[in-house]
C-alpha positions as CSV (number, residue, x, y, z in Angstrom):
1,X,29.1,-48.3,9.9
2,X,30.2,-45.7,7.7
3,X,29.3,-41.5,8.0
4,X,26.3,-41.4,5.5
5,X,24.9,-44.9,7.3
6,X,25.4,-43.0,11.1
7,X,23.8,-39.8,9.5
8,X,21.0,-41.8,7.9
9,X,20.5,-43.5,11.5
10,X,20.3,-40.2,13.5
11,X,17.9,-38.9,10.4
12,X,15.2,-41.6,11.0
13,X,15.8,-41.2,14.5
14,X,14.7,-37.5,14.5
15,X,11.9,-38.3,11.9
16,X,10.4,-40.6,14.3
17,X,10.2,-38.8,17.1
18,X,6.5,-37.2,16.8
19,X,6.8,-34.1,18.9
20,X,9.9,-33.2,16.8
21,X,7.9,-33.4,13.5
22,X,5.1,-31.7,15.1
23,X,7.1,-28.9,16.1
24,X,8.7,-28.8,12.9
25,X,5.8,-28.4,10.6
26,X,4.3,-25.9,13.4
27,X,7.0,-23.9,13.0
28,X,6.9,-24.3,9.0
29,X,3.4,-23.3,9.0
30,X,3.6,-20.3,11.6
31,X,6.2,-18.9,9.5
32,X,4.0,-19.4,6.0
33,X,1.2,-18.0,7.5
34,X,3.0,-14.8,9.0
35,X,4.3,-14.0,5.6
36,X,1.0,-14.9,3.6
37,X,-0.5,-12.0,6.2
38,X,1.7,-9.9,5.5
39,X,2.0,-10.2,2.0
40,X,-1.7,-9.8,1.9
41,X,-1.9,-7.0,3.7
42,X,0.8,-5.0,2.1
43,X,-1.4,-5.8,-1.3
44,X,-4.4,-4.4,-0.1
45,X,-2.5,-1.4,1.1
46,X,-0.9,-0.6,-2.2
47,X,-4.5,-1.2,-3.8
48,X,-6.2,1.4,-1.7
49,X,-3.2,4.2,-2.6
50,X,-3.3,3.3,-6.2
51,X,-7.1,3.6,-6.0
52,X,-6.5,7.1,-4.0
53,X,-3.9,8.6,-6.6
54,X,-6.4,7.9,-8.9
55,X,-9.1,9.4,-7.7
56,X,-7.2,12.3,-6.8
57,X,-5.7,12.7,-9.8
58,X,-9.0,12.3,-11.9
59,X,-10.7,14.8,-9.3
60,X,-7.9,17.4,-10.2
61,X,-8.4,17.3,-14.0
62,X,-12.4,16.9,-13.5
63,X,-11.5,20.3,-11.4
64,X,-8.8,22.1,-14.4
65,X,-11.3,21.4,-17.0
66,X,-14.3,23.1,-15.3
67,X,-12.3,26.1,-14.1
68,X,-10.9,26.5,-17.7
69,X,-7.4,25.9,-17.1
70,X,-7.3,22.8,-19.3
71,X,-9.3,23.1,-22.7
């Protein structure tokens, strides 16, 4: 039996055993759905400062051209 038959062996081996697989695509999918959270959060976050710059920047010039400053 050569290395890449003994490596192929022990492979399938691991493959077939259900609670490793199980555990593996557990894991796979804890780890997906920790970073899609996060990901997600950090998007909503930069949405609501964008949306707050913007508003306080609009309020400031809505406030410059009533007081005169900007014509």
């Amino acid at each position: 039996m050569t290395e890449a038959d003994a490596f192929e062996t022990a492979i399938r081996r691991v493959l077939s055993d259900d609670e490793v697989v199980r555990r593996f695509w557990q894991r796979g999918y804890l780890e997906l759905t920790s970073h899609a959270e996060s990901n997600a959060s950090r998007w909503l976050g930069r949405r609501i400062l964008t949306a707050a710059v913007i508003a306080l920047t609009t309020a400031g010039l809505v406030w410059l051209v009533k007081t005169g400053a900007l014509k």
